[in-house]
C-alpha positions in Angstrom: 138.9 95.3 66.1 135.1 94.3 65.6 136.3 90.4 65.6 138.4 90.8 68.3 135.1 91.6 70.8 132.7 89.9 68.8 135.1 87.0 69.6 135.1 88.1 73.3 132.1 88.4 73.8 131.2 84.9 71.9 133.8 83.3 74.6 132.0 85.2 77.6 128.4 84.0 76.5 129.9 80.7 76.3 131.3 80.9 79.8 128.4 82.2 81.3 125.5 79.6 81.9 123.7 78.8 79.1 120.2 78.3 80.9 118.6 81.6 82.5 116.2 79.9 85.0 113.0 80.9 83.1 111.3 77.7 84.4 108.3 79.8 85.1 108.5 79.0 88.6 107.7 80.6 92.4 106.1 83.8 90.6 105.3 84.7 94.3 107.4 83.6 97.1 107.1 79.7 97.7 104.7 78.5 101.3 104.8 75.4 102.8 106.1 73.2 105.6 110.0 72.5 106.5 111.1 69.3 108.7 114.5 71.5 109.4 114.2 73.9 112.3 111.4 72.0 114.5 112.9 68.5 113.8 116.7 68.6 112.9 118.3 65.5 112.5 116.5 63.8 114.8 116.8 59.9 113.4 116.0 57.9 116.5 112.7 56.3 115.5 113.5 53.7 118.2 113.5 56.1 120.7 111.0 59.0 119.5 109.0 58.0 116.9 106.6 60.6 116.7 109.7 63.6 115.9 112.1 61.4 113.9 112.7 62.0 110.6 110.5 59.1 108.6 108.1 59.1 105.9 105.4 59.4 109.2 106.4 62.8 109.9 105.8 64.0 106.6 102.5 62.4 106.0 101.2 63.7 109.1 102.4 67.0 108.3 100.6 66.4 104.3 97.2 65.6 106.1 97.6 68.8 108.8 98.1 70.9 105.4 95.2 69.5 103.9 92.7 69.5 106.7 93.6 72.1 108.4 93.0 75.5 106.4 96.6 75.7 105.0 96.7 74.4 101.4 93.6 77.0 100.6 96.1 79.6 101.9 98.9 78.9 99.8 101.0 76.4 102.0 101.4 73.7 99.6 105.2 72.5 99.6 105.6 69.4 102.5 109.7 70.1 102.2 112.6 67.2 103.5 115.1 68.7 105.1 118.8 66.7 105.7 119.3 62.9 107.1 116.7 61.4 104.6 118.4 59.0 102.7 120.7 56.2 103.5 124.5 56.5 105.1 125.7 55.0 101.2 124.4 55.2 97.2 123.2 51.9 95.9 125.1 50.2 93.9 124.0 52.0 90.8 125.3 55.5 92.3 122.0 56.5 93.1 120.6 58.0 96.1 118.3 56.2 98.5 116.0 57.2 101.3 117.1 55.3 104.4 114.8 52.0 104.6 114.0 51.5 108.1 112.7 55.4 108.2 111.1 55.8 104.3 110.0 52.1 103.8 107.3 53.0 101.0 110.2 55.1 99.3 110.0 58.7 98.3 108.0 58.5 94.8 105.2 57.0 96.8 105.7 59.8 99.5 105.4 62.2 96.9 102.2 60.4 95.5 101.1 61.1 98.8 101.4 64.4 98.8 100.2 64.9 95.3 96.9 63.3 96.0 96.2 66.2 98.5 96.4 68.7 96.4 100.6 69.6 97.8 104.0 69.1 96.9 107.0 67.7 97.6 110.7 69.3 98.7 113.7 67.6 99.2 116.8 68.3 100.2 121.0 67.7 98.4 124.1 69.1 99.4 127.0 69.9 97.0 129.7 68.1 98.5 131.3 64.9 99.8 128.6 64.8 102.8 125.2 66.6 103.1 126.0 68.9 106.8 124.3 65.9 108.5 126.7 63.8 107.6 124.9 61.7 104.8 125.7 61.3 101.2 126.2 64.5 99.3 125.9 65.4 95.5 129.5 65.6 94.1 129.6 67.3 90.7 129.8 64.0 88.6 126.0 63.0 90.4 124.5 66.4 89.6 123.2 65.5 86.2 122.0 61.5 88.3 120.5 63.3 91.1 118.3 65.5 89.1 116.8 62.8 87.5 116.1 60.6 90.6 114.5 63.9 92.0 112.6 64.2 88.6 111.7 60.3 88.8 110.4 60.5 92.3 108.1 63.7 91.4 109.5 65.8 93.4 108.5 69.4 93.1 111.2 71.5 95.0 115.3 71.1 95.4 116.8 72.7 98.2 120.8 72.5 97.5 123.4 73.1 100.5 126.5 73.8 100.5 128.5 71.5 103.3 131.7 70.2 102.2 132.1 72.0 99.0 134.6 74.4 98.1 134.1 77.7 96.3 135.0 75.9 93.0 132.9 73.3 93.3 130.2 75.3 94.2 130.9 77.9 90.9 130.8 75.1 89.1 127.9 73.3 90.7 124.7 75.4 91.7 124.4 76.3 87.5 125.0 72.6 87.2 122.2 71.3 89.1 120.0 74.5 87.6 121.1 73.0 84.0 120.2 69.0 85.2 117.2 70.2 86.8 115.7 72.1 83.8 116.5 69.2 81.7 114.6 66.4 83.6 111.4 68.0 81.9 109.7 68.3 85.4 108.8 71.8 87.0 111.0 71.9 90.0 111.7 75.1 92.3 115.3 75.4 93.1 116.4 76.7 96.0 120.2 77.2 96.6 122.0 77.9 100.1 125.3 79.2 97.6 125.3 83.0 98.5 125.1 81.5 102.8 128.9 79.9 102.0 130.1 82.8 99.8 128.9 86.2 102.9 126.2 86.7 101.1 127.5 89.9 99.6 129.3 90.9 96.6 131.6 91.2 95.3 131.7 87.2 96.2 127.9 86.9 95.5 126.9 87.8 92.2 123.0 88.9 92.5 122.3 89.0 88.4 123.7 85.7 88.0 121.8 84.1 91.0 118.5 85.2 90.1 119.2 83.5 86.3 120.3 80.0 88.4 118.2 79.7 91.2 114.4 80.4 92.6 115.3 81.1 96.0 118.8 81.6 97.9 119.9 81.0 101.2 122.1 84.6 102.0 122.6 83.8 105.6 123.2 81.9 108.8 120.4 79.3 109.7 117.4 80.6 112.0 117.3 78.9 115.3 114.6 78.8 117.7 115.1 82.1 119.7 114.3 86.3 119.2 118.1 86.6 119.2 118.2 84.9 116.1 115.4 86.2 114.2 116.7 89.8 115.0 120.3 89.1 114.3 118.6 87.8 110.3 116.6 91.3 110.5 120.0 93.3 110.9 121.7 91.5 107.9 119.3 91.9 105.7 118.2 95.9 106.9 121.4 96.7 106.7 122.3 95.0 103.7 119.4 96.1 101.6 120.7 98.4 99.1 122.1 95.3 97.4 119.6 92.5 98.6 115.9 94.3 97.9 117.1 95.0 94.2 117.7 91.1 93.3 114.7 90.1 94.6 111.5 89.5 92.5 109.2 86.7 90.8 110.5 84.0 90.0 113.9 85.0 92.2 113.8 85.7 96.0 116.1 86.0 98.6 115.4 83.3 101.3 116.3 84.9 105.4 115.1 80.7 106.3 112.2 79.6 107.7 108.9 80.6 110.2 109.6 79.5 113.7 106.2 80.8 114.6 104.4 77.9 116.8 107.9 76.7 118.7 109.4 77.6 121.5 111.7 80.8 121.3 109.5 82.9 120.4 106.7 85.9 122.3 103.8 86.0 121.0 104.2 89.5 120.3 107.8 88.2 118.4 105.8 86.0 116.7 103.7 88.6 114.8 106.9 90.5 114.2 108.6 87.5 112.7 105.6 87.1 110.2 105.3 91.0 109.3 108.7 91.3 108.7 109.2 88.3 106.3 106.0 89.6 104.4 108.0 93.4 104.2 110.5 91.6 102.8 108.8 89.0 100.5 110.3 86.3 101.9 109.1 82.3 101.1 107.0 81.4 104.3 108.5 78.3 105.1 107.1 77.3 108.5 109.1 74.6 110.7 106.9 74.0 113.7 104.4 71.1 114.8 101.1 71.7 113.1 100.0 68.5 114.5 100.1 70.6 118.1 100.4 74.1 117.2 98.5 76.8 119.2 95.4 78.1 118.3 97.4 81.3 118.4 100.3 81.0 116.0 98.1 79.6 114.0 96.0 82.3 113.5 99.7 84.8 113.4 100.4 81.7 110.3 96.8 82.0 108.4 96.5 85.8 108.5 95.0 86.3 104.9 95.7 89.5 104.3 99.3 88.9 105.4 99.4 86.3 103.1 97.8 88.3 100.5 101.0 91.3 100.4 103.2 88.1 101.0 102.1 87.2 97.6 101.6 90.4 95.8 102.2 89.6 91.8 104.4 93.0 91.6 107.0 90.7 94.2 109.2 93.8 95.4 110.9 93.1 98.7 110.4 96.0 101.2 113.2 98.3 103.0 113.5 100.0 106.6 112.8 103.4 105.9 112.8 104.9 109.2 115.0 104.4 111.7 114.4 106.3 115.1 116.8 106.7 118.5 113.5 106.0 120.3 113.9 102.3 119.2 111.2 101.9 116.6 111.8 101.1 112.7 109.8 101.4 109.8 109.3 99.1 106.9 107.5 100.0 103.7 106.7 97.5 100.8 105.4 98.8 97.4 102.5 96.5 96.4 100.6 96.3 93.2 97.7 98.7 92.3 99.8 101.6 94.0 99.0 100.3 97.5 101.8 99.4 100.4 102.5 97.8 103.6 104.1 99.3 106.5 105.5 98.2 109.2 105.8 99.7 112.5 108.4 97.6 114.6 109.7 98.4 118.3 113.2 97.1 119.6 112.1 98.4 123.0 111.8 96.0 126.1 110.1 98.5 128.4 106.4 99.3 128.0 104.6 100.0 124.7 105.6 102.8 122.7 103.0 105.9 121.2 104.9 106.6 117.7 103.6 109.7 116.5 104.4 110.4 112.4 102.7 111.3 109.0 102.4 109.5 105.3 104.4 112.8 104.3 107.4 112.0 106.7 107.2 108.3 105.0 107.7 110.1 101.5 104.1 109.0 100.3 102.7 111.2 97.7 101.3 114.7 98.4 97.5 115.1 98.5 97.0 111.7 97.9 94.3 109.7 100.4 94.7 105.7 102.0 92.3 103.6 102.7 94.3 102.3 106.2 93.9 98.7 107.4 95.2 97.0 110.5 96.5 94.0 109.1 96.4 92.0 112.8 93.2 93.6 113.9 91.5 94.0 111.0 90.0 97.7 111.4 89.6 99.9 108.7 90.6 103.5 109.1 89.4 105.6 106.2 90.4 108.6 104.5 94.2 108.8 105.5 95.5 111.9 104.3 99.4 112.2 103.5 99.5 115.1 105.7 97.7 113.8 108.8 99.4 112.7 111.5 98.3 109.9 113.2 99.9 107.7 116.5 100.4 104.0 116.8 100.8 102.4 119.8 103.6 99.4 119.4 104.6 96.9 121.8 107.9 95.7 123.2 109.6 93.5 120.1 106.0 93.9 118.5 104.5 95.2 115.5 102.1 97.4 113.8 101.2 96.5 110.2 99.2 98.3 107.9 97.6 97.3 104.8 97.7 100.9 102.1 94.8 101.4 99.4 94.4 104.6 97.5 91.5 106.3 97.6 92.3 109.0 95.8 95.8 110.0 93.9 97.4 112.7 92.6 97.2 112.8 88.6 100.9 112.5 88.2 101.9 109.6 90.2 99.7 107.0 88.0 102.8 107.4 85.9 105.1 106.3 88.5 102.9 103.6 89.1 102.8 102.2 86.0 106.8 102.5 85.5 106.5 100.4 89.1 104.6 98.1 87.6 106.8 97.3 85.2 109.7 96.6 87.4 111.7 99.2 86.8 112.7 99.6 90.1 111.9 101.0 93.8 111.0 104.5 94.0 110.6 106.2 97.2 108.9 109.5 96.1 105.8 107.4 95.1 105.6 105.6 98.5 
């Protein structure tokens, strides 16, 4: 009986990838620019060369990340989106950036981008076509593909999944994590799978994920409207008993990128849209015009202490922990050295809103004390007791952050901390 399931269990290691992605890679959630949401498919240089896809756009966009305050605050990927390459392979099999719109070619692109102190993204689809239409990455160009990537110096792979079928994509995303480790070049690997599969199990299969890929795509593209953004916030709120627990370093769930700086968007949506993918450690992928972007979104974008629980090295994604028939939600995200972030968000489109609650309603320790700061203001409230109520007043489809630091904590919890520490899950009775 003792061969018969060491023999099993030899055959299901040797189904199972062999690679777990331990490429030592997005620790914290990846930053950077992404041509996708703001630019599309746009490929009429002729016409608008200024918003086409072309090697242009994505130098302009290196130098606005260099000059302009970004790359010092972590924004350091310049990431291709579809439509880059030509309508066929070259004769070799191998893919080629379309000629008219990359003339220098990507390696030189990527140069580009290197020399600034960035790096470069690019984008592959696992099937016949990429969704734009243009040559995808069938599974017998995985292993070819990976290497051109590697060649070029690229720095990031974002796979689709147009034109692929279940199969092929079973077979494909561990593929591709396999080529990609074995081109000997550090390269972030971002998968859109769980998107084509619902996102949820029992299709999706979270432990597995999180050994193939860096990031994943769970769910419909963001477009440039509040409708959109909220209708990602419900998914993942709703879904987060089984998305917060697969997050972490190295392995993050992806809800798409920052339309902060377009068009849809309030500027009180705007902050929201940043809060919330910091509750939920998401990869602050912005796809706007930094070449024209406001002085306020900007400032919503290069919020440091935003960016600072974005990053935080524990990397637990955050849950709604409150949800009230007056409208507003609460999102709490454990962060290292026993501190949080909350979020107080309002769904109301009236006036804004006086919430009225207490550190004990949001489970924090007893007796312990906070150090309270308003991440968008700045002020410092100190001295929070878990027992004190205290109001904040939110605004229509607005926010309320606060940054958590403990002044003083109950003898007891340090042990909960630690075990936090070291991963061993999320545990309400210490927030």
């Amino acid at each position: 009986e003792a061969m018969v399931l060491s023999g099993l269990a030899l055959a299901l290691a040797l189904a199972l990838p062999s690679v777990a992605l331990d490429n030592g890679l997005a620790r914290t959630p990846p930053m950077g620019w992404m041509s996708w949401e703001r630019f599309r498919c746009n490929v009429d240089c002729q016409a608008d060369p200024r918003n086409c896809i072309s090697e242009q756009l994505f130098f302009e966009m290196a130098d606005r990340l260099a000059e302009d305050g970004w790359r010092e605050l972590g924004y350091e990927y310049v990431n291709i989106d579809d439509c880059w390459s030509a309508k066929q392979r070259d004769a070799a099999g191998q893919l080629v950036p379309d000629p008219k719109r990359f003339p220098s070619g990507i390696k030189a692109l990527a140069d580009y981008v290197h020399a600034r102190g960035l790096k470069l993204g690019i984008y592959a689809d696992l099937g016949i076509f990429t969704c734009g239409g243009y040559p995808g990455t069938m599974l017998e160009h995985v292993k070819q593909d990976a290497q051109t990537f590697a060649a070029w110096g690229v720095d990031m792979l974002k796979l689709d999944g147009c034109y692929s079928s279940a199969e092929e994509q079973a077979k494909g995303y561990p593929e591709m994590a396999r080529a990609l480790n074995a081109t000997g070049r550090p390269i972030v690997y971002s998968c859109s799978w769980p998107a084509y599969q619902g996102g949820l199990p029992p299709k999706v299969n979270y432990t597995l994920l999180a050994e193939i890929c860096n990031l994943w795509r769970n769910y419909d593209d963001i477009q440039d409207s509040w409708d959109s953004v909220l209708s990602i916030v419900d998914w993942f709120f709703t879904n987060q008993d089984v998305l917060q627990p697969a997050a972490g370093p190295s392995h993050w769930n992806d809800p798409d990128m920052l339309i902060i700086g377009n068009f849809g968007l309030s500027y009180e949506q705007s902050r929201s849209q940043m809060a919330l993918w910091t509750v939920m450690a998401a990869p602050l992928l912005m796809s706007t015009d930094l070449r024209t972007i406001s002085p306020s979104a900007k400032e919503i974008l290069q919020n440091r202490l935003m960016i600072q629980i974005n990053q935080d090295p524990l990397g637990i994604q955050g849950r709604r922990i409150v949800k009230e028939k007056s409208h507003i939600e609460v999102f709490l995200r454990p962060l290292s050295q026993a501190a949080s972030a909350l979020v107080f968000f309002s769904r109301r489109t009236d006036m804004p809103f006086r919430y009225t609650t207490s550190l004990a309603k949001l489970h924090f320790p007893e007796d312990a004390v906070y150090e309270v700061q308003d991440v968008y203001v700045g002020k410092i409230i100190g001295a929070l007791k878990t027992a004190d109520n205290f109001s904040v007043i939110i605004n229509p489809s607005g926010v309320v952050m606060w940054y958590l630091r403990p002044m003083a904590l109950p003898v007891q919890l340090w042990h909960s901390v630690r075990q936090q520490a070291l991963g061993t899950g999320f545990r309400p009775a210490l927030l």
